[in-house]
N, C-alpha and C positions, 0 to 999 in steps of 0.2 A: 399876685404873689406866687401862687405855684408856676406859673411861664418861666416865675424869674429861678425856681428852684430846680424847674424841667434843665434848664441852660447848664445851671449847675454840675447838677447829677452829669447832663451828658459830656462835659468837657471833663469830670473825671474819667470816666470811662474812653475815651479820646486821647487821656496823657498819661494814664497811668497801663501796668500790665494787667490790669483784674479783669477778669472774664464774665459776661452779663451772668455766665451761669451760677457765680459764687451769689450774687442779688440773690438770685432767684430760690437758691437754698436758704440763704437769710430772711431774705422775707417771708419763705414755705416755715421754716423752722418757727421763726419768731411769729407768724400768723396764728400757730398749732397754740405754742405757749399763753401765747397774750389770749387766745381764740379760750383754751382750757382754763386761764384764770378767769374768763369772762362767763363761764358756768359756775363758776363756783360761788357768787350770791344766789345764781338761780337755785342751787341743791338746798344751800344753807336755806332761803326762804321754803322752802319745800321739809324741810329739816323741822323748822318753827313752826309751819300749819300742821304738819302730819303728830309732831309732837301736842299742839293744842288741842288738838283735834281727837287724840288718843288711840290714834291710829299708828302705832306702835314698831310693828313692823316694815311697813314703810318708813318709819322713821329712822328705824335701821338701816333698811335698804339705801336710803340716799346719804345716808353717816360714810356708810362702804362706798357709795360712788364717790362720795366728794372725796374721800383719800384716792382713789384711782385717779379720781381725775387732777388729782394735785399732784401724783406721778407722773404721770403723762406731759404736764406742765413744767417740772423738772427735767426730764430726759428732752424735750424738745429745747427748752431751757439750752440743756447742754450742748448741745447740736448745733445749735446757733455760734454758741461760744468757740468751739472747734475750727468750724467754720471759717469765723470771723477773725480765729488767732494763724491759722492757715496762710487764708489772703493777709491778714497783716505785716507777716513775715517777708511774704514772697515780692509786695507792695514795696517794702522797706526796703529790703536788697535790691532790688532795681531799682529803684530811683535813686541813691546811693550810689551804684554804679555808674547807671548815666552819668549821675551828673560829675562823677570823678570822670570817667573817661572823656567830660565836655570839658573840663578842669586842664585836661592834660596837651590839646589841639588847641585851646584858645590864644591870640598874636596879644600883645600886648596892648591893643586899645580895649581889652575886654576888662584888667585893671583899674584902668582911667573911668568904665562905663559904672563896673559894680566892684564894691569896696569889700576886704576881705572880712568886715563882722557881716556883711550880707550874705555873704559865701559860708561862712560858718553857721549861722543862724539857718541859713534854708536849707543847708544837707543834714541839722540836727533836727532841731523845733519844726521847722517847715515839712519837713520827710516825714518824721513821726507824726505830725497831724492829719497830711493827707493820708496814711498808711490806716487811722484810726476813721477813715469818710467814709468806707463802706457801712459801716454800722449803726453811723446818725444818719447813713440814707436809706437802709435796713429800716432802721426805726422811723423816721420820717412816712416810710411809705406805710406801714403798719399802724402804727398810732393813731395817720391821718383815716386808715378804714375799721379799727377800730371807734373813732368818733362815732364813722358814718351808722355803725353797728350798733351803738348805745343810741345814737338818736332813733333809729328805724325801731329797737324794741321796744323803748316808751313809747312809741308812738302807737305800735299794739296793745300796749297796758291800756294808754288814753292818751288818742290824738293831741289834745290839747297842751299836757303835758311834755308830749316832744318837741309839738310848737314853742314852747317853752324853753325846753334846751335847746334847739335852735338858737333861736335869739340871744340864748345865752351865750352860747360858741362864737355866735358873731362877733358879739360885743368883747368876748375874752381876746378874738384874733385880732381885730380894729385897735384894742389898748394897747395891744404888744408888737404889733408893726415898728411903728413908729422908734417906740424907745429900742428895737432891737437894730434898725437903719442905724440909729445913731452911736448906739454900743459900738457897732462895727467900723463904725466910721473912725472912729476913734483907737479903736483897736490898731486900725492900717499906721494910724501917725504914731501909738507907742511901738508896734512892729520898727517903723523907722527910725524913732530914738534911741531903740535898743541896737539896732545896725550903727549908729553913727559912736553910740557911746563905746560897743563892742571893736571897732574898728580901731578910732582913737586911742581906745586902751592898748590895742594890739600893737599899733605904732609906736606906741609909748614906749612899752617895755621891749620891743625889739630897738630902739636906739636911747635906751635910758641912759648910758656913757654920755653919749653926746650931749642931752638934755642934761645932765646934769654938770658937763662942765660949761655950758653957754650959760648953765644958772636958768634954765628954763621950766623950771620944776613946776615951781607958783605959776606962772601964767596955763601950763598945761592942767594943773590941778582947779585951777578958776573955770576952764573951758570943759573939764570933766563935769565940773557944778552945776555948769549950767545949761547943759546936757543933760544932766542929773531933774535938775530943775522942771526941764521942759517935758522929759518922760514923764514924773509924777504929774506935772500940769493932766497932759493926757491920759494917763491910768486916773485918776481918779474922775476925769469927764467921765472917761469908760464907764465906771462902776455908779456914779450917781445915774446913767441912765440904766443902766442893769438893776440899783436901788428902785428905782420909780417903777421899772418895769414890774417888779416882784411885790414891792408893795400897793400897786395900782390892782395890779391882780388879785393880790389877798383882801385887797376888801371887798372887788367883786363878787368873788369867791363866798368870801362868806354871809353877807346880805342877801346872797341868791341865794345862799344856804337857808335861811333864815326864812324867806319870803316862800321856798316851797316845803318848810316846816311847817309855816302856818295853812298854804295851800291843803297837804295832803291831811293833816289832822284838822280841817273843816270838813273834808271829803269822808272820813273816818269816823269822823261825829254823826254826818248823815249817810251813813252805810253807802259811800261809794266807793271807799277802798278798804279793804280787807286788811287783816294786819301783814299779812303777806306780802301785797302788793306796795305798800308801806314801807319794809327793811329792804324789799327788793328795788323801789323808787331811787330810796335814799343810797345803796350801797353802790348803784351804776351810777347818782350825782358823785359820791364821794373817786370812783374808777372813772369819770370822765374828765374831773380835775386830775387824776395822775396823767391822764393821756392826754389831757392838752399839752399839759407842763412837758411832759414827753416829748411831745410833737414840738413844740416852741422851744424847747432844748434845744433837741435835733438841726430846727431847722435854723438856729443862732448857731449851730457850731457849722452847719453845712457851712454858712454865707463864711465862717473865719477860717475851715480850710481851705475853702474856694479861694481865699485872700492869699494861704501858702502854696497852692498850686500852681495857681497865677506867677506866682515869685520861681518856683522851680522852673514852669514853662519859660520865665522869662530867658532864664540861664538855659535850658534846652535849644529854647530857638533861637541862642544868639549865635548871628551865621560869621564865624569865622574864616578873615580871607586862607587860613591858611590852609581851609579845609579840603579848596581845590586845587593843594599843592600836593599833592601823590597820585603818580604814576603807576602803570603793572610792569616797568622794565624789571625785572629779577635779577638783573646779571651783577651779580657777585664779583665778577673778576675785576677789581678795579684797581688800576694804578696808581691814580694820583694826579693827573693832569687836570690844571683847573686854568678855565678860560673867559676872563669877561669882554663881551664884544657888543660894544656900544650902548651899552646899560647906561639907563638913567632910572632913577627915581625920583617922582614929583606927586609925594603925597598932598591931595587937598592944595594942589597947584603949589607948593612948595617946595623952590630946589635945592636938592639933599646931595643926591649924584646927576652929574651930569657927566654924557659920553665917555663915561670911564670906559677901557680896553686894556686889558694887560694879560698877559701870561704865565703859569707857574708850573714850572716842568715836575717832573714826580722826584724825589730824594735830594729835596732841596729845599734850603732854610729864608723864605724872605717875607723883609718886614714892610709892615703898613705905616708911616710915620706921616705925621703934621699934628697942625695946633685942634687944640681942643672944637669942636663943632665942625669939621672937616669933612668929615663921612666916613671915618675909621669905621666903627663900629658897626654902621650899615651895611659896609660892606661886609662882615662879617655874620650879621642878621638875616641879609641876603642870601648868602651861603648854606645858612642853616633852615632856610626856605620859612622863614618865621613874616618874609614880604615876599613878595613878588615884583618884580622891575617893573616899570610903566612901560619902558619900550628898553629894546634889545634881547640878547641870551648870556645866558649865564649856563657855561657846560662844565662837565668832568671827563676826562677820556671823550672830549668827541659829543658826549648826548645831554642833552638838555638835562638841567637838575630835576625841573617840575615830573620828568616821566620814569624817574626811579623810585620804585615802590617804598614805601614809607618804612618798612625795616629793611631795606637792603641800605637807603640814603643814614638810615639812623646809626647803621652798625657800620659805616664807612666816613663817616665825618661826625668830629665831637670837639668838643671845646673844653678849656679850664678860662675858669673867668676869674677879675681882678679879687675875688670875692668868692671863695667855693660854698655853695653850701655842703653840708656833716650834719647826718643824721644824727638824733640822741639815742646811740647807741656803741658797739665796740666798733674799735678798727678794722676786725676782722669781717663784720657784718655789713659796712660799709661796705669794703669791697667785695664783697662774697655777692654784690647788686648787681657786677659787671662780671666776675670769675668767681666761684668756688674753690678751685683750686690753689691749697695751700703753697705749694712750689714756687706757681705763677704771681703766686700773692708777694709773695716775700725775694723772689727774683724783681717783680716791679719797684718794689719799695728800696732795694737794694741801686739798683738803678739811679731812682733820683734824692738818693740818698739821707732817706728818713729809717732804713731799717735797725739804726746802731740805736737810734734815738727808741724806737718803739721796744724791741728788747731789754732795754736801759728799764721800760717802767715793771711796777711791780708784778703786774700782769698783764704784760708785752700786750701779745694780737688781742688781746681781753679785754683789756682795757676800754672801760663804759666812758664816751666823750659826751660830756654836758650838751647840752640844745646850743649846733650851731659849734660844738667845738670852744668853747668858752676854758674850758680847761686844761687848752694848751695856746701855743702860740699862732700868731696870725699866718709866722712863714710855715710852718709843722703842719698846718691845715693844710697850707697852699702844695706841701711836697705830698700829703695824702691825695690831694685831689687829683696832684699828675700822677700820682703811680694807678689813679682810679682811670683817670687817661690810658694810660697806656695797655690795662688789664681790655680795654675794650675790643683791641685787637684794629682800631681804626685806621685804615691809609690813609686819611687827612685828619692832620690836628690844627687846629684853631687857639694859638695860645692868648689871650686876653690881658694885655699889661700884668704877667702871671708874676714879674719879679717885685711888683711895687712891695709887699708884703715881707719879701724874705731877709733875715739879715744877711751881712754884708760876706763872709764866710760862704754861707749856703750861695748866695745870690751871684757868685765868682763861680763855684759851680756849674752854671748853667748853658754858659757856650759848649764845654765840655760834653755833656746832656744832650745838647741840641746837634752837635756834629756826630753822636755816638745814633740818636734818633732819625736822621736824615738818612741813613742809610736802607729802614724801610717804611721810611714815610715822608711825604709832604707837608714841610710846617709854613704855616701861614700865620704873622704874629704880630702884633700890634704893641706897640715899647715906643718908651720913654727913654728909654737907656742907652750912650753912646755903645758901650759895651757889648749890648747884644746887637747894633743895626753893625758893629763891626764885623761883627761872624757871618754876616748876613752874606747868603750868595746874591742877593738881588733889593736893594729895599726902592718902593714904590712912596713918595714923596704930594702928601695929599693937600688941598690947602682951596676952600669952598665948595667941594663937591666934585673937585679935578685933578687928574693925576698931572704936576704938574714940573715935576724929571723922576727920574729912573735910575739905577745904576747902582754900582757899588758904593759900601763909605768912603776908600780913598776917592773913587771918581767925583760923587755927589760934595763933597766934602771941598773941592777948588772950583766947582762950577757953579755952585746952588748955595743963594745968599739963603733961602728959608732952610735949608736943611744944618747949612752952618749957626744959623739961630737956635734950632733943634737942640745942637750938640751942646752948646754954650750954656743952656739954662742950667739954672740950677736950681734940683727941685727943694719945696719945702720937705723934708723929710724929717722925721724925730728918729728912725733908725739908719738911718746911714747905709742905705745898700751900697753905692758902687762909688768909686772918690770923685765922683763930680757931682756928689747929694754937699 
C-alpha cells in the first residue's frame, strides 16, 4: 500500500510546479500541531492526578501548560494553512496555464482523441484537485507517524496494550483497502460519465438550431438519460463502497472500544492502572481513530487526485505534430510569395494531396476551386502549418514555412473561415485582440463595409454581441471577422468560402474588396462563387488531391469540363448571395 502511495506522491511532484520544500513545511508545520495536540491528554491526565492527588499547584501548573500548548498548536495550525494556500495558488495557475497554452499548439486530431467536457472538467475539477494533493500528502505523511507515535507510547504505559493497538491498526487498514480500491474504481467511470454527459450537453446547445429543426430534440434528450442513468449507476457503486467502508469501520471502532473498556477497568480493579493511566489509554484510543480516519481520508483522496493528474498529464504529454512546426527564421520582411513544389500529403497512408505544385505571386488574388473532398481546405491547413506534408516543400519568399518562427509565420499569414468565431463581448474588444487602435479599428471596418451598420446600433463599437455573435447576422459576423483580418496587418490572407454567409448586396461587394486588398497583399481563397473565381488573377482547379488545370475564368471556363460544372451549380442557398444561388 504505501509503494503504491510512494508512486503517487512522486509523479505529483514530477507534474506539477510545487517544490519538495513546500512538503517539508507542511509536514514540519502539521508534525508541531498534530505533535502539540498529542500532549495535550498527556497534561489533562496529569491535570486529574495532580487534581486527586491535591497536589494543587501542579495542578495549576499543567492548566497553564495545556493552554500554551494549545497555542502553540494553533499558530503552527496556521502555518500550515498559509503554507498550503500559497502552493495552492501557485499549483493552480500553472497547471491552468499549461494546459491552455497545450490547448492553443494542439492539430486537430487532439479533438477526435479527447472530447471538449474532458477539457473542461480537467482544467476546472481536475486542476483544483491536484492543487488541493499537497495537503492529503501533508497529512498522509503525518497521521501515518502520528499512528506510529500513539502505538510506541502505549506500548510504555503497557506493552501489551500497544500490542493491542497494533492489531487493531491492522485490522482497521486490512477493512479499508479494499472498499477504498473500489470507491475509486468507480470514481474513474463517474469521472467519465460526467465527460461524456458534459460534452454532449455542450454539442447540444452549440447546434440546438439544427437539432431542433431535424426534430432531433427527443432522441438527444433520451441519450442525455441515459447518460444520466449510467453516471448515477456508478455514483451510487461509488458511495455503497464508501458506505460499507465507514460502517465496517464503525463497528470496529467501537467493539474495540468496548473490549479495552473492559480491559483497563479489570487492570483498575486490580491496581494495574491508575486512574491516570486510564483517561490517558482511552483519550490516545479515541486520537488514534481520528488519525486513522485521517490517514484513510488522505490516502482515498491521494489515489482520486492521482486519477486527475493522470488526466491533466494526459493532455500535457499529448505530442502534437504541430509542435515541431516552428522555426527561429525572424525575418519579418515578407512579401507574399507562396510556393508548393511537389507536396503530397498521405495521412495514415491516405491520399489527400498528391504532387501538387503551384505558384502565387505577391498582390494577387487566386482561388482554390473543385468538388467537395478535393483537398481545398488541406491546402490551406497546410499553409497554416496546422500539418506538415509527407514529402515535398511548401515555401514563402523562397524559405521553407516550417523555419519561420511561430510569431513572425503568425503575424504574416491568417485566415477568415466559412464560420468566424465572436467573442461574447463588444465589437470593439473583439478587435482591440488584433489592433487597439481606434482609427485603424473603424478605417478596417470601413473597408469591408460593416462600419455604417455598427454605428447604426445603439451603442455602435459597444455594443455587447451574444456568445458567437447570435445577435446579429451570420453575414455582419463574417464582415467583423474580415476587418479582424485585416487589423492584423498580415501579407497573406487565407480567405475560407468567406462569401457563403453574406447577403447578396454585401456579397457583390466583395471583388471590389479583393482588388482594393491585392494591392498589399496575397489572397489565397477558396469559393464556390462564379463571381469571385472571375476576379480571380489565377484560379487553381482541384479534383482528388490534384491540380488538375490552372488559369484564368475566361481561359478555364472553354477548356475545363470540371471547372465549367463548377460554374453551373447551383447552390442550395436560403439567402441568395450572388444570381447563380
Amino acid at each position: 500500500m504505501l509503494k503504491e502511495y510512494f508512486i503517487f506522491i512522486k509523479n505529483y511532484f514530477k507534474y506539477t510546479c510545487t517544490n519538495v520544500k513546500y512538503l517539508i513545511y507542511m509536514v514540519l508545520s502539521a508534525s508541531c500541531y498534530k505533535g502539540f495536540s498529542l500532549l495535550l491528554p498527556v497534561f489533562a491526565s496529569f491535570i486529574i492526578k495532580y487534581i486527586t492527588s491535591g497536589n494543587y499547584s501542579l495542578a495549576y501548573f499543567f492548566i497553564f501548560g495545556y493552554a500554551f500548548i494549545y497555542l502553540f498548536y494553533k499558530l503552527a495550525e496556521w502555518i500550515n494553512y498559509e503554507v498550503y494556500t500559497h502552493n495552492m495558488e501557485t499549483c493552480y495557475i500553472d497547471l491552468q496555464n499549461r494546459i491552455l497554452n497545450k490547448l492553443l499548439i494542439v492539430d486537430e486530431s487532439f479533438g477526435r482523441k479527447v472530447s471538449k467536457g474532458t477539457i473542461m472538467s480537467t482544467i476546472t475539477t481536475s486542476v483544483t484537485k491536484v492543487g488541493e494533493m499537497l495537503d492529503d500528502i501533508s497529512e498522509f505523511i503525518t497521521t501515518f507517524g502520528q499512528i506510529l507515535i500513539v502505538i510506541v507510547v502505549v506500548c510504555f504505559c503497557n506493552f501489551y496494550l500497544g500490542l493491542l493497538f497494533f492489531i487493531y491498526c491492522f485490522l482497521y487498514l486490512k477493512v479499508i483497502i479494499r472498499s477504498d480500491k473500489l470507491s475509486n474504481l468507480y470514481h474513474k467511470k463517474v469521472l467519465k460519465d460526467d465527460d461524456n454527459y458534459s460534452n454532449l450537453l455542450f454539442q447540444t446547445t452549440s447546434g440546438l438550431q439544427e437539432i431542433k429543426s431535424f426534430n432531433m430534440l427527443e432522441k438527444i434528450k433520451n441519450k442525455l438519460k441515459k447518460n444520466q442513468k449510467l453516471f448515477t449507476k456508478h455514483y451510487i457503486l461509488k458511495r455503497k463502497y464508501m458506505t460499507i467502508l465507514e460502517n465496517d469501520v464503525n463497528f470496529l471502532t467501537v467493539y474495540f472500544r468496548v473490549f479495552l473498556y473492559m480491559i483497563l477497568l479489570l487492570g483498575f480493579i486490580h491496581g494495574n492502572f491508575t486512574i491516570a493511566i486510564f483517561v490517558l489509554i482511552i483519550s490516545y484510543h479515541e486520537y488514534l481513530d481520528e488519525y486513522l480516519y485521517d490517514f484513510l481520508y488522505a490516502a482515498s483522496q491521494i489515489r482520486e487526485e492521482s486519477t486527475s493528474l493522470k488526466r491533466i498529464n494526459e493532455i500535457l504529454n499529448y505530442r502534437t505534430i504541430t509542435e515541431q512546426f516552428y522555426g527561429n527564421n525572424d525575418t519579418d520582411a515578407i512579401k507574399g510569395m507562396i510556393e508548393f513544389k511537389n507536396v503530397c500529403f498521405h495521412p495514415k497512408n491516405h491520399k489527400v494531396l498528391h504532387n501538387i505544385s503551384f505558384k502565387v505571386k505577391p498582390n494577387r488574388v487566386v482561388s482554390i476551386v473543385g468538388p467537395s473532398g478535393s483537398g481545398k481546405t488541406t491546402i490551406f491547413n497546410l499553409l497554416l502549418r496546422l500539418y506538415k506534408a509527407t514529402k515535398g516543400t511548401i515555401q514563402i519568399d523562397g524559405i521553407n514555412i516550417y523555419d519561420y518562427s511561430k510569431n513572425v509565420y503568425a503575424n504574416n499569414v491568417t485566415i477568415a473561415n466559412q464560420k468566424p468565431f465572436i467573442f461574447n463581448m463588444s465589437i470593439r474588444k473583439n478587435l482591440d485582440f488584433v489592433d487597439k487602435d481606434v482609427n485603424h479599428q473603424i478605417e478596417a471596418c470601413k473597408k469591408v463595409g460593416i462600419h455604417d451598420f455598427i454605428v447604426s446600433l445603439p451603442k455602435g463599437y459597444n455594443t455587447i454581441l451574444r456568445e458567437n455573435a447570435t445577435n446579429i447576422s451570420g453575414g455582419q459576423k463574417q464582415l467583423i471577422s474580415l476587418a479582424r483580418m485585416l487589423l492584423s496587418n498580415a501579407e497573406i490572407l487565407l480567405l475560407d468560402d468567406v462569401s457563403a454567409s453574406l447577403d447578396q448586396d454585401t456579397a457583390k461587394m466583395l471583388p471590389k474588396l479583393l482588388k482594393e486588398l491585392k494591392e498589399d497583399h496575397t489572397i489565397l481563397m477558396i469559393t464556390k462563387k462564379p463571381e469571385l473565381m472571375k476576379c480571380s488573377d489565377e484560379i487553381f482547379v482541384l479534383d482528388h488531391g490534384k491540380i488538375v488545370a490552372s488559369g484564368t475564368h475566361k481561359e478555364l471556363i472553354k477548356t475545363n469540363g470540371l471547372y465549367q460544372d463548377l460554374n453551373a451549380y447551383k447552390s442550395v442557398s436560403r439567402i441568395g448571395v450572388f444570381d447563380n444561388d
